[in-house]
N, C-alpha and C positions, 0 to 999 in steps of 0.2 A: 123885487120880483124879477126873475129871469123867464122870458117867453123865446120856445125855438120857432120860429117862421121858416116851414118849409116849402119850397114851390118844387109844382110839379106838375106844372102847366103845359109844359112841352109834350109834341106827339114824336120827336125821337125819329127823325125822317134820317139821319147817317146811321142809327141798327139797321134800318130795312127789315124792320117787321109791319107785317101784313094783320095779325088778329090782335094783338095790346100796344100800348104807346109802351116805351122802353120800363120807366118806372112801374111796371104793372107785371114784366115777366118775372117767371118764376126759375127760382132757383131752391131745389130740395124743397119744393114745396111750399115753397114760401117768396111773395111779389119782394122787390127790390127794395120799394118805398118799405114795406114793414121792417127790412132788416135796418134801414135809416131810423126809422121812428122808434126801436126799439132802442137802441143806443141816446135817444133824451127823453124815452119813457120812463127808461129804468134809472135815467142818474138824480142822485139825491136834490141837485141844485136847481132843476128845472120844474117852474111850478108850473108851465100849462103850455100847451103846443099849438100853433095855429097851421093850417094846410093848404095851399092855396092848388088846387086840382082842377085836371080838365074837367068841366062841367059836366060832361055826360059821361063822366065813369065816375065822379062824386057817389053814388049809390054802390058801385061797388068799392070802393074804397072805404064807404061805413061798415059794408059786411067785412072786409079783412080788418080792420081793427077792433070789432065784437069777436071774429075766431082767434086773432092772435094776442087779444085781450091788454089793446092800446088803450091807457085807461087816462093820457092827458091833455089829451088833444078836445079842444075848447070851440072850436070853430075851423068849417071848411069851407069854403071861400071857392068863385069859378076863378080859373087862371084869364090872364090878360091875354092880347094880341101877343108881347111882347114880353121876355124876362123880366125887364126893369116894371112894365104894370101888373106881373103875376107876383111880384115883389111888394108893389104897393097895396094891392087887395090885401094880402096878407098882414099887412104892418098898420091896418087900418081899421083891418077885426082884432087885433094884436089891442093898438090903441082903444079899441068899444069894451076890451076883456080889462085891460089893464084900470078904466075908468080913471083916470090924473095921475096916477100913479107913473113914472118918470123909469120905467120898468127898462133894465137888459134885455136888448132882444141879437138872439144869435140867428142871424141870412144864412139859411143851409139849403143845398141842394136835394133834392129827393133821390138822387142816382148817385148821391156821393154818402156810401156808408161801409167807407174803410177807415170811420175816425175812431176814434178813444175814448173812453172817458176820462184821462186828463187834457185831452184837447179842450173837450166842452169847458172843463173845470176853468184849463187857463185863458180859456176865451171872457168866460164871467169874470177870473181876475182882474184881468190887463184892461177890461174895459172901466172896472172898478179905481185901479190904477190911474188912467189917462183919457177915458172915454170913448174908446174906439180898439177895436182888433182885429186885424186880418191874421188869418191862416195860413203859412208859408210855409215854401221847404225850399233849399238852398238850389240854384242851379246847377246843373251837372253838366249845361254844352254852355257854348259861348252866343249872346243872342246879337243877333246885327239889325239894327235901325236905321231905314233906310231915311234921309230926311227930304225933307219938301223941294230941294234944292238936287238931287240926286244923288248927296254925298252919304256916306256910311259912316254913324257911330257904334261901336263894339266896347261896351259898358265892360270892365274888368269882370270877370267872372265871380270873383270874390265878395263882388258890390252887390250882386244880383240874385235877387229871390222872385219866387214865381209866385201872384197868390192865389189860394185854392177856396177853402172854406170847411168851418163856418166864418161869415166877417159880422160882426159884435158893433153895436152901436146903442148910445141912449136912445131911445126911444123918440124924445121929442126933437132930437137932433139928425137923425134919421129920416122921417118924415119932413121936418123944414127941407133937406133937402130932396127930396122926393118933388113936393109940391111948386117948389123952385125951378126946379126940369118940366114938370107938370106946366107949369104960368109959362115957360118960354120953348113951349114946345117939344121939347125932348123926350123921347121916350124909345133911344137907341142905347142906353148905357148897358156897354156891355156885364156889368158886375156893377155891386154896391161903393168896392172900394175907388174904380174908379170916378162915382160919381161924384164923392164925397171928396177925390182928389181933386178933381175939378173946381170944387167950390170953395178949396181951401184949407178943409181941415186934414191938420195934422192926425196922422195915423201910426196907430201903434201895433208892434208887428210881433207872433209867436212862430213858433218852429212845428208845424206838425209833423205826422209819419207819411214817410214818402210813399207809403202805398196808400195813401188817400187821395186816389182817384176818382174822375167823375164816368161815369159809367155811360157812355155816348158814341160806341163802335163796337161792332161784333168780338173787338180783339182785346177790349174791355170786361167784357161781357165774361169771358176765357179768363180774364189773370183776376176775376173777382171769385170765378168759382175756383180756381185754387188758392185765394188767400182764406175763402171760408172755410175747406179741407184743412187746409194749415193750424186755422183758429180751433177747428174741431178736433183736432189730432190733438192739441197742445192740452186744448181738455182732457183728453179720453187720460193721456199718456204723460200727462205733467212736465211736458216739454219744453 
């Protein structure tokens, strides 16, 4: 069983929008999150969607998925304080849906829906593979770390991948560490993979497309509405 866990708990305070939280504006008519949900509604390999959404637009978020006739999403969930708890509501009604079942579940952003559907596909693989997947795409500057001591390391460029998402995990290994962070307090992880780096496990990495961005600045906001143009062009005109 493959479950997408999407959050989309955040109110999106770097848009600087005043009437919706980011995940809610529209673009041609259609909210952000649906153009994400649409991409593991329609692909073959995902059997049910969980939504982890700010509480008091949960009700509008059931009306756009009756008009844009999101038909796999299983359960919606209030977002946490924090990413890593809007993370685990989801993975928790993931785990109520899944019932023992030891299900793929792919960690996807609500504001990130410039992926593919071979990302999805080889997120399900590679985790099927090795049990774990993050979503990467190659660096293109050089990054500098600063260390505790004040000295600077500058990782070969060649060595360095950035990760994005969806990040892919077993289900019960996921959750172990979830509740791991949960018992000792933590609940500042910024992403999944780093949580899971934290604790040990070995992580296995794909290539996504570099326009798989997260949607989280007005200038974001700009190069999604012309990758959609692009997408739509390529339709019309078989490009």
């Amino acid at each position: 069983m493959n479950i997408a866990v999407i959050f989309a708990g955040g109110s999106g305070l770097r848009m600087h929008t005043k009437s919706k939280p980011k995940q809610f504006l529209d673009l041609n008519g259609k909210p952000i999150i649906i153009y994400t949900l649409e991409l593991f509604d329609n692909h073959p390999l995902i059997d049910a969607i969980v939504v982890a959404c700010i509480e008091g637009w949960i009700p509008y978020l059931e009306k756009q998925l009756k008009k844009f006739e999101i038909n796999k999403v299983v359960s919606i969930v209030p977002g946490g304080t924090t990413g890593q708890d809007s993370i685990y509501n989801g993975l928790c009604a993931a785990e109520a849906y899944a019932k023992g079942d030891n299900a793929t579940v792919l960690i996807h952003d609500g504001v990130r829906p410039l992926i593919t559907e071979t990302t999805i596909t080889d997120n399900i693989n590679k985790v099927e593979a090795c049990g774990s997947c993050i979503t990467c795409v190659p660096a293109t500057e050089s990054f500098v770390v600063k260390q505790a001591d004040g000295s600077l390391e500058i990782p070969p460029r060649s060595a360095s991948l950035i990760a994005r998402a969806p990040q892919s995990f077993r289900l019960n290994d996921i959750l172990a560490a979830h509740r791991k962070a949960i018992k000792e307090g933590r609940h500042d992880y910024i992403d999944s993979c780093t949580m899971m780096n934290s604790q040990g496990m070995t992580l296995g990495t794909i290539i996504g497309p570099m326009e798989n961005i997260k949607i989280t600045t007005p200038t974001d906001f700009f190069v999604l509405r012309a990758m959609v143009k692009v997408h739509e062009d390529q339709q019309i005109f078989g490009l």
